[in-house]
C-alpha positions in Angstrom: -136.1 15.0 167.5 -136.2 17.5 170.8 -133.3 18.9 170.0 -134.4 19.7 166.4 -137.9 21.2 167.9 -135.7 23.4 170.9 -133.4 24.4 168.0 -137.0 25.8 165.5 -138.4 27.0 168.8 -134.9 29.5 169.3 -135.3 30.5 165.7 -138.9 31.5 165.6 -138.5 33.4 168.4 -137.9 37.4 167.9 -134.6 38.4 169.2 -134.8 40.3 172.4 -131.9 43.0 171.2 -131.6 47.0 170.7 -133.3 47.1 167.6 -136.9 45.4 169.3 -136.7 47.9 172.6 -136.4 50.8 170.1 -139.5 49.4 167.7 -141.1 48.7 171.4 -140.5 52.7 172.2 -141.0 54.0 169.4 -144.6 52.0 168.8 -145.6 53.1 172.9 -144.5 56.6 172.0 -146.3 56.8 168.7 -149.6 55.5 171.2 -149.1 58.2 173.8 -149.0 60.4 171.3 -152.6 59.5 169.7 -153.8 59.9 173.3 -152.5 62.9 174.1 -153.1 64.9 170.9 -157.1 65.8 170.9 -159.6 68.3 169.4 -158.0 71.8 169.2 -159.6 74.7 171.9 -160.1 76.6 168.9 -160.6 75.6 165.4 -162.0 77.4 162.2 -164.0 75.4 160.0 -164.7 76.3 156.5 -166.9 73.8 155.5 -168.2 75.7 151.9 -166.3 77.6 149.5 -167.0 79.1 146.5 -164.8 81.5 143.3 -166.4 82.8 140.5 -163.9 83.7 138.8 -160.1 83.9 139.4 -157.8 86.1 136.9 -154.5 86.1 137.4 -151.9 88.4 135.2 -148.3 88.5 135.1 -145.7 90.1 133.1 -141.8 89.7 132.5 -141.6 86.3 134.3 -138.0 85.4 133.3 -135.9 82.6 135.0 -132.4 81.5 134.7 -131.2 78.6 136.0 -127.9 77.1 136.7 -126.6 73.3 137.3 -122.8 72.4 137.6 -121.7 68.9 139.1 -118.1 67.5 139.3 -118.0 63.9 140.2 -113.6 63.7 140.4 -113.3 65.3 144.0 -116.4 62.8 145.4 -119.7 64.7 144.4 -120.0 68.4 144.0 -123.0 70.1 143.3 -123.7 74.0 142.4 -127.1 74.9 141.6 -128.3 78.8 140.7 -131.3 80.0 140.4 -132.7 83.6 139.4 -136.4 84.8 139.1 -137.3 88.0 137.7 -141.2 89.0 138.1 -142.1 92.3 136.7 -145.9 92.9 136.9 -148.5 90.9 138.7 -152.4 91.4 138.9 -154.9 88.9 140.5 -158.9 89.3 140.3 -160.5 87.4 142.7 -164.4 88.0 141.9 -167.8 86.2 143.5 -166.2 84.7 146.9 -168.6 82.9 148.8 -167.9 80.9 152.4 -169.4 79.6 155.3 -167.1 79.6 158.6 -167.4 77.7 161.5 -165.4 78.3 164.5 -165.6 76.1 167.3 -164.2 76.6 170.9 -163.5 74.0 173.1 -163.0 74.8 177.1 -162.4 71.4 178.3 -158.8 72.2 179.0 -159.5 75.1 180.7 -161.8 73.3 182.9 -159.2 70.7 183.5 -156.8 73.5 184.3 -159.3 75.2 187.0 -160.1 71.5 188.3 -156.5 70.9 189.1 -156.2 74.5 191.1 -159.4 74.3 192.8 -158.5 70.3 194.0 -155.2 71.6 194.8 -156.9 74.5 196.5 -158.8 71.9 198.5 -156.1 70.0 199.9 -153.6 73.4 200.4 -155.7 75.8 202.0 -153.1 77.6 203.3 -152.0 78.9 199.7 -155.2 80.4 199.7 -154.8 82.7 202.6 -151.3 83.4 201.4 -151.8 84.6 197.8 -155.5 86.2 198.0 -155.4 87.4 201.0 -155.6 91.2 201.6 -152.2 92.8 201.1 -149.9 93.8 204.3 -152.9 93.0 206.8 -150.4 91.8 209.5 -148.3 95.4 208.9 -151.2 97.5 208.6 -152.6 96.1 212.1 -148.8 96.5 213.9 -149.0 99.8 212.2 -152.1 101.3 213.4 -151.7 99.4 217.0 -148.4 100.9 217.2 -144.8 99.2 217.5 -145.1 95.7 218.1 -142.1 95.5 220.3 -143.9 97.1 222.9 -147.2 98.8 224.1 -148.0 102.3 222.5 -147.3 105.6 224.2 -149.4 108.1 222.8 -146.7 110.7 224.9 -143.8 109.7 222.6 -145.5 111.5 219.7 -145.9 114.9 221.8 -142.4 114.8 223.3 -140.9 114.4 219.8 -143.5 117.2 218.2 -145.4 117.2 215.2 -148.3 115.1 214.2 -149.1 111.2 215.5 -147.4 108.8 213.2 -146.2 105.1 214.1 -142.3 103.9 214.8 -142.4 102.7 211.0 -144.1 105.4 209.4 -141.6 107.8 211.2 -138.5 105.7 210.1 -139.9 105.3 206.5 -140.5 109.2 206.4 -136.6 109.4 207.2 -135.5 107.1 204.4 -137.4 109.0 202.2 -136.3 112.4 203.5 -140.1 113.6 203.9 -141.7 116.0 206.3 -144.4 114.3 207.9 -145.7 118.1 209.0 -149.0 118.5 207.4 -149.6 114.6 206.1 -152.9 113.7 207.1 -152.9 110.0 208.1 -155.4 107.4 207.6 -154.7 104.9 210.5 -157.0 104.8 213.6 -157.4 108.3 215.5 -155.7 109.9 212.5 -152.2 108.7 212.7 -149.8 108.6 210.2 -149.1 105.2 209.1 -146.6 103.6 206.5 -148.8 103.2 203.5 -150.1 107.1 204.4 -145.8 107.8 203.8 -145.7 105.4 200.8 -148.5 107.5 198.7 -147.2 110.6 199.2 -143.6 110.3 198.4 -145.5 108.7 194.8 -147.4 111.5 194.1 -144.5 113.9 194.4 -142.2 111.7 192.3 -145.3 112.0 189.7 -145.7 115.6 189.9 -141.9 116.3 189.4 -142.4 114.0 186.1 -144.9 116.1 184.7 -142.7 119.3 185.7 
């Protein structure tokens, strides 16, 4: 008798094979998917809609039609069809509708949740990305080269107007004249971004020549 009871026990229970872990998948995946799929952020609504009247005319509607099967050579199918429409007029009269649209944010504010908690705990990105642009290079510009202290001297030895070691060297790889540049760093020196703009407002004005 236990042997007959172990042997309806084995039989009743499911087999534990490939084709249960892909119904056990495919039922999970079907569940995450339910979850995962919500309202829409934006959806149109139309709850209410009304036609008068609807007239529809068309002319020369012909249609030809083709079927050929062979069944010798396994199965072979050819099927044609052609559609001629000459003249077509539609009348749509007395349209009436009421439209809803409805726009949800709770996905953006699940986005901007996830940046400002990320935010919190990275500070340093922060700095980095919204910080203001080339502070470092504009301070070792206007302070001088940062290799060394400033000599006001080396400007009036070499002639022409005050200008930093990198303003002077991107003035040479751009072939500019620093003569007559007015400059916006402290005490009126010339620094890089003073080089930068006026190199682009001669490349603009040769455009429009």
């Amino acid at each position: 008798m236990a042997s007959r009871g172990s042997e309806r026990q084995r039989e009743e229970r499911p087999a534990d094979g490939p084709a249960s872990r892909d119904e056990d998948y495919a039922v999970r995946l079907a569940q995450d998917r339910r979850e995962s799929v919500g309202d829409p952020d934006v959806q149109l609504d139309v709850p209410d809609l009304r036609v008068e009247e609807v007239d529809l005319e068309v002319e020369d509607l012909q249609a030809r039609v083709s079927v050929r099967a062979e069944l010798a050579d396994l199965v072979k199918i050819d099927i044609g069809l052609e559609v001629e429409l000459g003249e077509v007029k539609l009348q749509i009269k007395g349209v009436e509708a009421q439209a809803q649209l409805k726009a949800s944010l709770d996905n953006v504010r699940a986005i901007f949740s996830e940046v400002l908690a990320s935010l919190q705990h990275n500070p340093q990105f922060f700095r980095q990305d919204l910080g203001p642009p080339d502070q470092t290079n504009e301070t070792s510009e206007e302070t001088g080269d940062t290799s060394g202290p400033r000599h006001d001297g080396d400007d009036e030895r070499r002639g022409g107007p005050e200008a930093t070691e990198a303003a002077r060297k991107r003035a040479e790889e751009l072939g500019m004249d620093l003569s007559g540049l007015e400059g916006t760093g402290s005490g009126g020196r010339i620094v890089v971004r003073d080089v930068t703009q006026a190199a682009r407002e001669y490349n603009q004005a040769e455009r429009k020549e």
